[in-house]
VEXDREN-2710 file (C-alpha; in Angstrom, 1 decimal):
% VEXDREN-2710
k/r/px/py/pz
1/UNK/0.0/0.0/0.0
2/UNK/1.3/3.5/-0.8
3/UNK/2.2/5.5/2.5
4/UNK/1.9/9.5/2.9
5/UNK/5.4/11.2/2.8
6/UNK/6.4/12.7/6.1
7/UNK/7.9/15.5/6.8
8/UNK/11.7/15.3/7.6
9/UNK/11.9/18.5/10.0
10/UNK/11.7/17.2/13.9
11/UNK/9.9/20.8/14.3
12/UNK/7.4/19.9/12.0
13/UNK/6.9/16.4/13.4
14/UNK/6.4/18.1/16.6
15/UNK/3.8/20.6/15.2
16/UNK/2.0/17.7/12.9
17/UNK/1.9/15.2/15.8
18/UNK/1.4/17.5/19.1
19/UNK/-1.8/15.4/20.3
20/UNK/-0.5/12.4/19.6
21/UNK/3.0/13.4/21.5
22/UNK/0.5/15.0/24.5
23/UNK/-1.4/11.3/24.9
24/UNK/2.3/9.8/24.7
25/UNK/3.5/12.0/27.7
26/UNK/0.3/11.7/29.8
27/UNK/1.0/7.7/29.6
28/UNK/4.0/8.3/30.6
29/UNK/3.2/10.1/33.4
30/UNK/0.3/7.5/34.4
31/UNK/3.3/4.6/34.7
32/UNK/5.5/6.7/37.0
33/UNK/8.3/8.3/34.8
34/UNK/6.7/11.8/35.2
35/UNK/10.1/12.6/36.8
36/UNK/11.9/12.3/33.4
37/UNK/9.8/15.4/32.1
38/UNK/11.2/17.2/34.7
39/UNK/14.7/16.8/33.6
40/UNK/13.7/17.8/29.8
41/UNK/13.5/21.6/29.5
42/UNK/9.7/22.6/29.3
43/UNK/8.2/19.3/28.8
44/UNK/5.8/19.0/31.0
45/UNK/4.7/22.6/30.7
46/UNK/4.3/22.5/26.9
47/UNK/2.2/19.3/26.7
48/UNK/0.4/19.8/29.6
49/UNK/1.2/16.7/31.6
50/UNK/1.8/16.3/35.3
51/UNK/5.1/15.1/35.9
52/UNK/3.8/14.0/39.5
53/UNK/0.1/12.3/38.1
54/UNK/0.8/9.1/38.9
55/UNK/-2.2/5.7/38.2
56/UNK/-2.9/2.3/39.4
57/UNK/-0.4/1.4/36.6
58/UNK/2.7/2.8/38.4
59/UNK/2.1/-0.3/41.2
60/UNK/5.5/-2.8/40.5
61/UNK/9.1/-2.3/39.8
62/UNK/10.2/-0.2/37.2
63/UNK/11.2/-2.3/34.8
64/UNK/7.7/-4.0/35.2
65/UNK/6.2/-0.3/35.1
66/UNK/8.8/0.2/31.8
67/UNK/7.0/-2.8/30.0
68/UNK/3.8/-2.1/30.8
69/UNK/4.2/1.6/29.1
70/UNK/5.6/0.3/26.0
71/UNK/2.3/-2.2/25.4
72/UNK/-0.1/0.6/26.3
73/UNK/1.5/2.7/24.3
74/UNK/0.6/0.9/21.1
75/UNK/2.4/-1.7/18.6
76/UNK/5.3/0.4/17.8
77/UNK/6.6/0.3/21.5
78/UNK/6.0/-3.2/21.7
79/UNK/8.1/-3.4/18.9
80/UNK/10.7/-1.3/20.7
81/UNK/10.4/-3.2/23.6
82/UNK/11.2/-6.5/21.7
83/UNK/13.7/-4.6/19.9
84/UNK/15.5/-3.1/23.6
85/UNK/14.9/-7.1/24.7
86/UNK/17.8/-8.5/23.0
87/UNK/20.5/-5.4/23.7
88/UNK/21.7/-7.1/26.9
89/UNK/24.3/-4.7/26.7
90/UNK/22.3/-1.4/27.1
91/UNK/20.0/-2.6/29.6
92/UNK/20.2/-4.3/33.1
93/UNK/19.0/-7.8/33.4
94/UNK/15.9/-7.2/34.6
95/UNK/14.4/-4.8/32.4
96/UNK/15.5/-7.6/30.2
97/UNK/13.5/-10.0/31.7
98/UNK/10.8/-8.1/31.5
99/UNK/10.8/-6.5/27.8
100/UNK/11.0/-9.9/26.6
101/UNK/7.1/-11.3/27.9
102/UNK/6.2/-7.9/26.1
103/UNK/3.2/-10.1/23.8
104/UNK/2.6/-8.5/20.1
105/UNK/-1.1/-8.9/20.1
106/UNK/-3.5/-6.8/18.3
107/UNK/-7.5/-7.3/17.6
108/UNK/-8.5/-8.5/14.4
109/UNK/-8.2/-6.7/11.1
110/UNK/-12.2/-6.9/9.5
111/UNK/-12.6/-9.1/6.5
112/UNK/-13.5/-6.1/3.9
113/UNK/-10.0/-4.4/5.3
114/UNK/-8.0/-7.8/4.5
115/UNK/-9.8/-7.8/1.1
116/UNK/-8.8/-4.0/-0.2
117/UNK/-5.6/-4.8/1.2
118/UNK/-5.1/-7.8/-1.1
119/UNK/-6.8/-6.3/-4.2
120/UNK/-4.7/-3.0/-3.9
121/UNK/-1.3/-5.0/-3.4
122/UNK/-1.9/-7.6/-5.5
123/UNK/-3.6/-5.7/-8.3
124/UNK/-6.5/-8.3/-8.3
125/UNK/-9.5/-9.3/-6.0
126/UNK/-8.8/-11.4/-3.7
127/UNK/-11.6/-13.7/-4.7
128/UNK/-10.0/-14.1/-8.3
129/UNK/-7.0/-14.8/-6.8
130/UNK/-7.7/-17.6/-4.3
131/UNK/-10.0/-19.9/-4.7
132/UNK/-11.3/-20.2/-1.0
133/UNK/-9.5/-18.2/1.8
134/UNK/-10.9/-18.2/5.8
135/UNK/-12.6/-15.2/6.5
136/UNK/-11.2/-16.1/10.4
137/UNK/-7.5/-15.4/11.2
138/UNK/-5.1/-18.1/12.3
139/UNK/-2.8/-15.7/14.1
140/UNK/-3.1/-11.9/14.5
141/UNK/-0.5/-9.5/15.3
142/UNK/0.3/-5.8/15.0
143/UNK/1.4/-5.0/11.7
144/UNK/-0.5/-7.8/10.0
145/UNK/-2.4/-11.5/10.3
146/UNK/-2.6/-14.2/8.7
147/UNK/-5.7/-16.4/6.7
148/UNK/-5.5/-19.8/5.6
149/UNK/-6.2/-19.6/1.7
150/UNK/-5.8/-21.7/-1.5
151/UNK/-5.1/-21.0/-4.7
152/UNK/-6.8/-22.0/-7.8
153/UNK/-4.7/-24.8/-8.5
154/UNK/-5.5/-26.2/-5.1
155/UNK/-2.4/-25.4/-3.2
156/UNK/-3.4/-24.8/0.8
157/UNK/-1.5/-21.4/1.6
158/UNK/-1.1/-18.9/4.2
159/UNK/-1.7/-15.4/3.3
160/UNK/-0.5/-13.0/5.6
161/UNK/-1.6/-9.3/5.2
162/UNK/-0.5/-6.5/6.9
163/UNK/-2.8/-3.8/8.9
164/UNK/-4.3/-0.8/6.8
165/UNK/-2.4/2.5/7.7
166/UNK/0.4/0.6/9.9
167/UNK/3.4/1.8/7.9
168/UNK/2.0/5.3/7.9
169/UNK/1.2/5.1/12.5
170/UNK/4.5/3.9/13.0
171/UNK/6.7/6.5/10.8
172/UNK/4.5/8.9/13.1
173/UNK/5.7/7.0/16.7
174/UNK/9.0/6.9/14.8
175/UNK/9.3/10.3/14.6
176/UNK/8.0/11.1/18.2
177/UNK/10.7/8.3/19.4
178/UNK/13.4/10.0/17.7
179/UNK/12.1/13.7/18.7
180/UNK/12.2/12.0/22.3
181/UNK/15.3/10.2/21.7
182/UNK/17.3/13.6/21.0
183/UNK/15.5/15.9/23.9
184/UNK/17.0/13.1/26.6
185/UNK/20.3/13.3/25.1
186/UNK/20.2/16.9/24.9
187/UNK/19.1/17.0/29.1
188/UNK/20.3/14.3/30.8
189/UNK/23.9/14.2/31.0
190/UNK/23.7/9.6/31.4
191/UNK/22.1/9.4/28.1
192/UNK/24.7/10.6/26.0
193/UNK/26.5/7.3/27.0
194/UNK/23.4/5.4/26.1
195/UNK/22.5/7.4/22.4
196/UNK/19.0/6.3/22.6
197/UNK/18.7/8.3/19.0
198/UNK/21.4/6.0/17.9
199/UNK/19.0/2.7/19.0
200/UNK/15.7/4.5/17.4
201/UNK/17.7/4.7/14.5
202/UNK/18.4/1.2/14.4
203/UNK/15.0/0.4/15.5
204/UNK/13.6/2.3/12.8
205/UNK/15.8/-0.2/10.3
206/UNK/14.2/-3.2/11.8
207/UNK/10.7/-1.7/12.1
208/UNK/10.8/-0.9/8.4
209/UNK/12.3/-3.8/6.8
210/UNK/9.4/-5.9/9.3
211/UNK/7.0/-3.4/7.4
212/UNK/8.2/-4.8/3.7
213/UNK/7.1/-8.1/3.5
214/UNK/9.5/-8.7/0.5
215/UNK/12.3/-9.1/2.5
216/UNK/10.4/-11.5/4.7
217/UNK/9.7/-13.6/1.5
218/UNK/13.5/-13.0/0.6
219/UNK/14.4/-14.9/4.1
220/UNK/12.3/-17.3/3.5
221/UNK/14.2/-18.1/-0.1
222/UNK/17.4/-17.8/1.9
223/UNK/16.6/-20.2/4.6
224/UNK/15.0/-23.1/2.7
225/UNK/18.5/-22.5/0.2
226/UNK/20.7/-22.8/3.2
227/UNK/18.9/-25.9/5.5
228/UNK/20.4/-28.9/5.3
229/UNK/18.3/-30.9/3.2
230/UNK/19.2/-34.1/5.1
231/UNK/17.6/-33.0/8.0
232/UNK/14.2/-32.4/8.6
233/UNK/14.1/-28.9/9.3
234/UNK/12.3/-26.8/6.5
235/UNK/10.5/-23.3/6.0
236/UNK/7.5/-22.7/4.2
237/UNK/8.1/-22.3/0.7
238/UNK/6.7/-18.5/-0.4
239/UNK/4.9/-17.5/-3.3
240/UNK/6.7/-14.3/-5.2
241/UNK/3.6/-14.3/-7.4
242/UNK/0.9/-14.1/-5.0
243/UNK/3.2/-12.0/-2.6
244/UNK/4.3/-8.0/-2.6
245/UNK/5.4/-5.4/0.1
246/UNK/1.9/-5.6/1.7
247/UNK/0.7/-9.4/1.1
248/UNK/3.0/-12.4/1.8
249/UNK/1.9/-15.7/0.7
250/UNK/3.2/-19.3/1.3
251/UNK/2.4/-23.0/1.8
252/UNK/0.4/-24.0/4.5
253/UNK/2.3/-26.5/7.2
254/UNK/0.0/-28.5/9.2
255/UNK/1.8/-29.2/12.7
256/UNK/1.4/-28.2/16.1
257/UNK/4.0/-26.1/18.0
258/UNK/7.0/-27.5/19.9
259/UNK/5.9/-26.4/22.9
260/UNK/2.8/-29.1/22.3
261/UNK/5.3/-32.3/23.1
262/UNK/6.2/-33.8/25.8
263/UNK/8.7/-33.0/27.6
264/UNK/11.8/-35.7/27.5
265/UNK/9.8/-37.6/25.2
266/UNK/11.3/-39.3/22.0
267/UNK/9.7/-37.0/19.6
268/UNK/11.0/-34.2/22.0
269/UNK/14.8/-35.3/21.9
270/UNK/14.6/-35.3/18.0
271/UNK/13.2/-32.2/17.8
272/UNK/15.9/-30.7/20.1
273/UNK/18.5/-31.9/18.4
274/UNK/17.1/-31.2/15.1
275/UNK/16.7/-27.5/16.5
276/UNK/19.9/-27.4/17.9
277/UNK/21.7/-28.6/14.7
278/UNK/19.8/-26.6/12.5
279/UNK/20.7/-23.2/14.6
280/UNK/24.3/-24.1/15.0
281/UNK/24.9/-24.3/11.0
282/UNK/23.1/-21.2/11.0
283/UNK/25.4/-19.7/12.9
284/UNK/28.8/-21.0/12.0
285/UNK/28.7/-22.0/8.7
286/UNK/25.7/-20.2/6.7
287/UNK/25.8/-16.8/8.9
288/UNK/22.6/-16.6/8.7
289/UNK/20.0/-17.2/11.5
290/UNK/16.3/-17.3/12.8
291/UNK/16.7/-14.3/15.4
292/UNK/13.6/-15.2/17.6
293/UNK/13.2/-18.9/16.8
294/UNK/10.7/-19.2/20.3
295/UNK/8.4/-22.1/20.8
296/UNK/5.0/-20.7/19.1
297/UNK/7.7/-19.9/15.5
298/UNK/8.4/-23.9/15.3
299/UNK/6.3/-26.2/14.2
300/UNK/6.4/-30.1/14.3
301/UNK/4.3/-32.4/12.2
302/UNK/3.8/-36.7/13.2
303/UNK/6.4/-37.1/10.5
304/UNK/9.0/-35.5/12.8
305/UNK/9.4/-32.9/10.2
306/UNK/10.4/-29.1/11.9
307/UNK/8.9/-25.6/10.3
308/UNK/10.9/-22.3/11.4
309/UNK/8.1/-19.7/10.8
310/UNK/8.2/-15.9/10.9
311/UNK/11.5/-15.0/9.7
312/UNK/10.5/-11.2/9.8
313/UNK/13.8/-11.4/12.3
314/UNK/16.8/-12.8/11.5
315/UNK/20.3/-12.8/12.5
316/UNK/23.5/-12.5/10.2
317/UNK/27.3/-13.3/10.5
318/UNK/29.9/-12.2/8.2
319/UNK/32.8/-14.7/7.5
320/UNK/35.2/-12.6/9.7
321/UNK/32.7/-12.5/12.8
322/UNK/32.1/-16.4/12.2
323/UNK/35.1/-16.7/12.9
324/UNK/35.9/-14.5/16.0
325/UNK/33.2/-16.2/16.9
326/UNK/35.0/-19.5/16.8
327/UNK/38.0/-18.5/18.3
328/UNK/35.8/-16.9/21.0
329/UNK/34.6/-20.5/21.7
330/UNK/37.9/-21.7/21.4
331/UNK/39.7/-19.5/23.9
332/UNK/36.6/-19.6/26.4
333/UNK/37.5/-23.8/26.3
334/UNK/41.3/-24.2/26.4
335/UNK/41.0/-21.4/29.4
336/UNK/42.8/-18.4/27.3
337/UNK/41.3/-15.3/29.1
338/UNK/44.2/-13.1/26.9
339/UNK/42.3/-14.9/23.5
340/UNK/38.7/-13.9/25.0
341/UNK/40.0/-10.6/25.6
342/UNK/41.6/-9.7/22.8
343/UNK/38.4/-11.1/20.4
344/UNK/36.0/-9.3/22.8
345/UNK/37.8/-5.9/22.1
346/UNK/37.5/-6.8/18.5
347/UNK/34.5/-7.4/18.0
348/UNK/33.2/-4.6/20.4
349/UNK/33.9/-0.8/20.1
350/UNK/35.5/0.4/23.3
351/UNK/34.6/4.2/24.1
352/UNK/37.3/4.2/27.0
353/UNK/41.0/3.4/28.1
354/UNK/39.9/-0.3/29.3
355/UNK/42.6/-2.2/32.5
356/UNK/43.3/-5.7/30.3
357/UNK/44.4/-7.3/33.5
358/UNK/40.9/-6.6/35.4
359/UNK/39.1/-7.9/32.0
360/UNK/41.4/-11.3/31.9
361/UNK/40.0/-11.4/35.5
362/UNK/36.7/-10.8/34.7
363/UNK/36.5/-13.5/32.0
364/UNK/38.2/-16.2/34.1
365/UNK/35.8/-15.4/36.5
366/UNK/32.9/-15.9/34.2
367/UNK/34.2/-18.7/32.7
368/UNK/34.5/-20.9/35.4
369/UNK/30.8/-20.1/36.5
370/UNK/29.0/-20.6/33.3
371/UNK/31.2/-22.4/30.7
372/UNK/32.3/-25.4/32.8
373/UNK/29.4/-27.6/31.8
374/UNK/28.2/-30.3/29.5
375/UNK/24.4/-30.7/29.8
376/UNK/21.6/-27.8/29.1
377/UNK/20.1/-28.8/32.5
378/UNK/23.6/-27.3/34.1
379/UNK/23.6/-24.6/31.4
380/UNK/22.8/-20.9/32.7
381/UNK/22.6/-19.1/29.2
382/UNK/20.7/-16.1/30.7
383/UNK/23.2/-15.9/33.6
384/UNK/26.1/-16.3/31.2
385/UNK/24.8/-13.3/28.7
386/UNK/23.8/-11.1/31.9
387/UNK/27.6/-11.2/33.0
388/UNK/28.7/-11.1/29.3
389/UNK/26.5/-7.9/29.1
390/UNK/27.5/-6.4/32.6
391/UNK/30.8/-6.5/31.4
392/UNK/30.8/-4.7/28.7
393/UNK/28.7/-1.8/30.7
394/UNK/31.5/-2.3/33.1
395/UNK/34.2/-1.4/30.1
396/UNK/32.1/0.6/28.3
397/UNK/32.2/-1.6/24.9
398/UNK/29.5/-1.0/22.5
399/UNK/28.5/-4.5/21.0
400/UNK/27.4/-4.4/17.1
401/UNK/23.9/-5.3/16.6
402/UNK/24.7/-8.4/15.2
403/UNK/25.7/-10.0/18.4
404/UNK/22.4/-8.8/20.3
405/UNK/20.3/-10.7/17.8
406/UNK/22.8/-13.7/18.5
407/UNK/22.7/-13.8/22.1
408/UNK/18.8/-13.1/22.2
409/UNK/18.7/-16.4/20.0
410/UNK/20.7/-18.3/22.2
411/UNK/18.8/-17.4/24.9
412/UNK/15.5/-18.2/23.7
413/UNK/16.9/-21.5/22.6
414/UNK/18.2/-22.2/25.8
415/UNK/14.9/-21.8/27.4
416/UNK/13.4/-24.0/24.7
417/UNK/16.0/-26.9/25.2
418/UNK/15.5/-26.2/29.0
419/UNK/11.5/-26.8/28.7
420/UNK/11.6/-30.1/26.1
421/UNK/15.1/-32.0/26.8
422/UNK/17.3/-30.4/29.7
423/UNK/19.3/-33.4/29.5
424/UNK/20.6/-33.3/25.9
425/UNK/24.0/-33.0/25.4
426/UNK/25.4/-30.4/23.6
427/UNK/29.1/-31.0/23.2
428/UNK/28.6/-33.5/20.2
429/UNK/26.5/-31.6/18.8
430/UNK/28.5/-28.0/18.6
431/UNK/31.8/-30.0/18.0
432/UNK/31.5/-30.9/14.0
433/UNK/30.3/-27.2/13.2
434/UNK/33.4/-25.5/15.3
435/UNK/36.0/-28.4/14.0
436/UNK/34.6/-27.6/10.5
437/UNK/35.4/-23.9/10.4
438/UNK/38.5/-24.5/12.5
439/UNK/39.6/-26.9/9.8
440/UNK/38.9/-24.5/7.0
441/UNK/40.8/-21.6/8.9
442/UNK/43.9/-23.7/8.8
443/UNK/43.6/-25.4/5.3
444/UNK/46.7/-25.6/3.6
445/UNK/45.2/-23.2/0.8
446/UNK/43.6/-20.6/2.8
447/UNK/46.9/-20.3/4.8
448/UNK/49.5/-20.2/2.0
449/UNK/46.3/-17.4/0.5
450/UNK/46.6/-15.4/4.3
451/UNK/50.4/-15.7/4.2
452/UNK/50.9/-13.9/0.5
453/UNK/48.3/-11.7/1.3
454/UNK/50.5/-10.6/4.6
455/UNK/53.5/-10.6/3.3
456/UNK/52.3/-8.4/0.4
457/UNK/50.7/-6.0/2.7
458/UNK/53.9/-6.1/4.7
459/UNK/56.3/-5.4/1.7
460/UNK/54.0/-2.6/0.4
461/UNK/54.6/-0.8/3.6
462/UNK/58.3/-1.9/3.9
463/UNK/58.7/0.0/0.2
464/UNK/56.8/3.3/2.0
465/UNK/59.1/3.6/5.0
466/UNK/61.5/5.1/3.5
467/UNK/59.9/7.8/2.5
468/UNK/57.8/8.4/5.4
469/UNK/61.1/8.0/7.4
470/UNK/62.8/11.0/5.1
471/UNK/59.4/13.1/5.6
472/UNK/59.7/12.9/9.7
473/UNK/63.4/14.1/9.7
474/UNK/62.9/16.9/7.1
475/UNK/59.7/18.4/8.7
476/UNK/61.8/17.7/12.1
477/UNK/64.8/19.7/10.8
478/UNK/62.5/22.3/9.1
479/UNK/60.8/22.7/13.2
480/UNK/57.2/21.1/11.5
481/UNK/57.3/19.1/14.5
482/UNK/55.1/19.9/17.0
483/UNK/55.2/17.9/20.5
484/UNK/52.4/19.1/22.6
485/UNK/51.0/17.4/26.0
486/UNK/47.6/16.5/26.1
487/UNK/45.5/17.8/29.3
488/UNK/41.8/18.0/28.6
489/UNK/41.0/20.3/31.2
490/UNK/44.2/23.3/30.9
491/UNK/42.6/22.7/26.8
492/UNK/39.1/23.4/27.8
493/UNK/40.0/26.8/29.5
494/UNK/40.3/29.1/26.6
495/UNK/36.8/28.0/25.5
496/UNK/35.3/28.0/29.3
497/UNK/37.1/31.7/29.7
498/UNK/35.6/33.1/26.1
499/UNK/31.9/31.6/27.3
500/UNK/32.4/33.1/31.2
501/UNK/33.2/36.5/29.3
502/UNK/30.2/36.4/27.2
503/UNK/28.1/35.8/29.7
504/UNK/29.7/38.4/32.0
505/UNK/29.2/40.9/28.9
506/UNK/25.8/39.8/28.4
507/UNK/24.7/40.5/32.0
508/UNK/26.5/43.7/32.2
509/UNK/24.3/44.9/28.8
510/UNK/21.2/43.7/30.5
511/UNK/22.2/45.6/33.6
512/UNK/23.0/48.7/31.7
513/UNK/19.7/48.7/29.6
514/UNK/17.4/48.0/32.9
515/UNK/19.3/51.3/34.1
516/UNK/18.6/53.0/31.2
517/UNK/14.9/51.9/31.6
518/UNK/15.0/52.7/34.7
519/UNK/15.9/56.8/33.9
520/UNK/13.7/57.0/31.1
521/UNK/10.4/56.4/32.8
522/UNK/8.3/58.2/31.3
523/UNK/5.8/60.8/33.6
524/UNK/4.0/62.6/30.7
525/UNK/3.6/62.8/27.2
526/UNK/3.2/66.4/26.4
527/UNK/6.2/67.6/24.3
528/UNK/8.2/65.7/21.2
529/UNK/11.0/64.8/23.4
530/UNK/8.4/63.4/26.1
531/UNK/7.5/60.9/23.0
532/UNK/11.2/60.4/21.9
533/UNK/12.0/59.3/25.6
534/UNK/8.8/56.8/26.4
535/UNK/10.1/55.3/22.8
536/UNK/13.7/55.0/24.5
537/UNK/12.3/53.6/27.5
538/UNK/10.3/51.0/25.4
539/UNK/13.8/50.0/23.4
540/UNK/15.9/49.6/27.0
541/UNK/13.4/48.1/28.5
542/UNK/13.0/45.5/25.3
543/UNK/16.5/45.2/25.1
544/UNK/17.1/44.1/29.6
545/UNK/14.4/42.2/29.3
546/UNK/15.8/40.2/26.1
547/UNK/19.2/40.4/27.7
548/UNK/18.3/39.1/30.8
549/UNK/16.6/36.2/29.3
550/UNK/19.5/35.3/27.3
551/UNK/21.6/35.3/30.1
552/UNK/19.0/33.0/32.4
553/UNK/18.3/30.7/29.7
554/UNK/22.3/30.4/28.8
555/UNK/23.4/30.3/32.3
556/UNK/20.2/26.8/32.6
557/UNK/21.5/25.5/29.1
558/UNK/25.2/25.8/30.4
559/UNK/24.8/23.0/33.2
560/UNK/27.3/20.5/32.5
561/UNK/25.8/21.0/28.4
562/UNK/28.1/23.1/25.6
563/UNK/25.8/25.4/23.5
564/UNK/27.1/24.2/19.8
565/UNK/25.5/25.4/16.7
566/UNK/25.9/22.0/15.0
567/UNK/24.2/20.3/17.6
568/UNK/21.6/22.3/18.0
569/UNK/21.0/22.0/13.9
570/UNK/21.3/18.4/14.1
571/UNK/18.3/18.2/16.8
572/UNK/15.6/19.8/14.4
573/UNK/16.4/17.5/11.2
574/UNK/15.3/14.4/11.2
575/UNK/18.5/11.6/10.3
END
């Protein structure tokens, strides 16, 4: 379906969407994080909420409250809140826990709406399209839900179709996200080493590839390429025909979720193992993953035959983060904290000086708590990613994306294994995928390939030292060469001296013109010059007044925050 443009200005958002930003803060209130509004220059005064207004749904802890204010707040936020479930990293463990029950139900879309859907994305009535399709959903959801259908050659299908109007409501709660996204970073000092704009942006990826169900149908093709097809493990096979950015369609599996069998049964065994195989080659060897493969997305049919479903969310892996990952695994087994270390740095972005020797400790410590098992039933997963997590808030390193998805998987497949076969063991399991890329790292090929590359690299820059050698002693002897110590704060005074003086000068102008004001009283208007001096008096009086507003509102900005033009531009455009 076509969706209005919207405008790109954050002031014009603001403008556009004011009552829907006003209902947005009053909930806010309602759950108990009025005090937040207070922090935000004006907020609460603007939209009219009551930073202290406070309902029955404030009763719990706050990360209960938190979750609980994402799902009333509509299907965007309980996207976010899925979203914010799986970065481990940002948030403690039990807002965690708690974001990740967040449910993505929604009431039914009405028949006539599912039918204009179809007809305006597929170009075609729905009834000339399928033969018969259910007028009753098998599964609802926010942005869409899905029918069972079939098609005029008597192929049983699912048709999923996605809610009227959804892409347009979430660019809108998009919008207000990242207006609120930038007005936190720009008031509360924490935030900016949190860059909740950076994770709306990133959100707002998700959240619009989710909205294109093309690229759902394009996983789809990838998975069923990439699943071993001597397993049974499959995933319903789409139809690009019947199928566009609005309407996904594919064949119908009839099975029963996972979470059906019994637990430590036969049939649950397989379909651990199945599972367990099929995520493992995923990850190590294809790079490519179910990123929220939970117990309702798999289905099992008598045959023993597994269906991953929903692959709106998936995980990828390049070849070089396969195989940090690997030697990750590798050092966390032969005990090599300095391996861990090192790859952990790698593949995570450190934003300060980080104490190796404390992190060595640190993953020792870890290890020995978490790693040092065999069976699922002694696994802690959860526990292991909390610590993994706490970490790297501890160090300050910024995990990519990629890795959130990954340890959100692992989790939920934990929990799964935990629930059907705690017993299973996953050693033998694991082993063949790890061995396999281990043995392709060191094949002779790919080394002799690694080693020419190197030394190639290395003699290109052994060809360039000369020269760079002969540039450092002539700019040395020509006194280019500048040495100078670095100490943040003596650097910082010229700029902290040049804002105190402004300030000073600005008050001393306000205090000048609210003298002149003061003389200029007016105490008739009889003469010319009586009408010259109540129009002086107006202009001084204008001008402290302006003045001394300048200098309250600078002296409020200038709490621990830098008044930069750049900033300040970057706030009101949107991206």
């Amino acid at each position: 379906m076509a969706e209005q443009t919207h405008d790109g200005s954050l002031l014009g958002v603001a403008i556009r969407d004011v009552s829907r930003l006003r209902k947005v803060v009053g909930v806010v209130a309602q759950h108990g994080f009025g005090e937040v509004l207070t922090r935000i220059p004006f907020a609460a005064q603007l939209l009219g909420a009551t930073p202290s207004r406070r309902g029955k749904e404030a009763e719990g802890t706050p990360a209960e409250r938190f979750a609980r204010l994402l799902a009333a707040l509509g299907p965007t936020y309980i996207k976010l809140g899925q979203v914010l479930s799986m970065r481990s990293d940002l948030l403690p463990a039990e807002y965690v826990q708690a974001l990740s029950k967040l449910q993505d139900k929604a009431p039914p879309i009405p028949y006539a709406d599912v039918q204009s859907v179809i007809a305006e994305g597929l170009g075609r009535p729905a009834e000339e399209i399928f033969a018969e399709i259910d007028q009753e959903p098998i599964a609802t959801a926010s942005i869409g839900q899905a029918h069972l259908a079939r098609t005029r050659d008597g192929k049983r299908v699912v048709v999923k179709v996605q809610r009227p109007g959804i892409g347009t409501t979430m660019r809108g709660d998009l919008d207000l996200l990242f207006i609120a996204a930038k007005a936190l970073e720009a008031s509360i000092d924490e935030m900016r080493l949190v860059t909740p704009s950076a994770i709306v942006a990133e959100f707002e990826k998700s959240l619009l590839r989710e909205l294109n169900f093309s690229a759902e149908l394009a996983n789809l093709v990838r998975m069923r390429a990439l699943l071993d097809p001597d397993r049974p493990v499959i995933a319903p096979a789409p139809l690009p025909e019947l199928s566009c950015r609005t309407v996904l369609t594919m064949e119908y599996f009839e099975g029963r979720p996972v979470r059906a069998l019994t637990p430590k049964s036969p049939e649950a065994k397989h379909a651990v193992e199945q599972i367990l195989h099929a995520m493992c080659k995923g990850v190590f060897v294809d790079g490519f993953f179910h990123g929220d493969p939970h117990a309702g997305n798999i289905l099992v049919n008598d045959e023993g035959t597994l269906c991953f479903l929903d692959l709106g969310l998936v995980g990828t892996l390049s070849a070089e983060q396969r195989d940090d990952l690997v030697t990750l695994v590798l050092g966390t087994i032969m005990d090599d904290a300095s391996t861990v270390a090192r790859v952990l740095l790698k593949i995570g972005t450190p934003t300060q000086r980080i104490d190796i020797g404390e992190l060595k400790s640190e993953i020792t410590r870890v290890r020995a708590q978490y790693v040092m098992v065999r069976s699922v039933k002694d696994l802690d997963t959860r526990g292991f990613i909390e610590e993994f997590a706490n970490a790297a808030g501890k160090y300050r390193v910024k995990l990519a994306t990629e890795y959130s998805v990954l340890a959100k998987s692992a989790g939920t497949i934990e929990g799964l294994v935990r629930t059907l076969d705690p017993d299973v063991d996953v050693i033998p399991i694991i082993r063949p995928y790890v061995e396999k890329i281990f043995g392709e790292r060191w094949a002779p090929d790919k080394v002799v390939q690694q080693a020419l590359g190197g030394a190639t690299g290395m003699a290109s820059l052994l060809r360039t030292v000369p020269t760079h050698v002969d540039q450092i002693l002539h700019d040395m002897e020509t006194g280019n060469v500048q040495v100078r110590p670095i100490m943040p704060k003596l650097d910082a005074l010229p700029d902290r001296l040049h804002d105190s003086a402004t300030r000073v000068a600005v008050a001393v102008f306000s205090a000048s013109m609210s003298i002149c004001a003061a003389i200029m009283v007016p105490d008739r208007a009889e003469h010319f010059f009586d009408y010259a001096k109540i129009t002086l008096f107006f202009v001084a009086f204008t001008a402290a007044v302006a003045g001394w507003f300048v200098t309250w509102w600078w002296h409020w900005l200038g709490r621990g925050i830098n008044l930069r033009v750049t900033p300040l531009l970057r706030f009101f455009r949107r991206g």
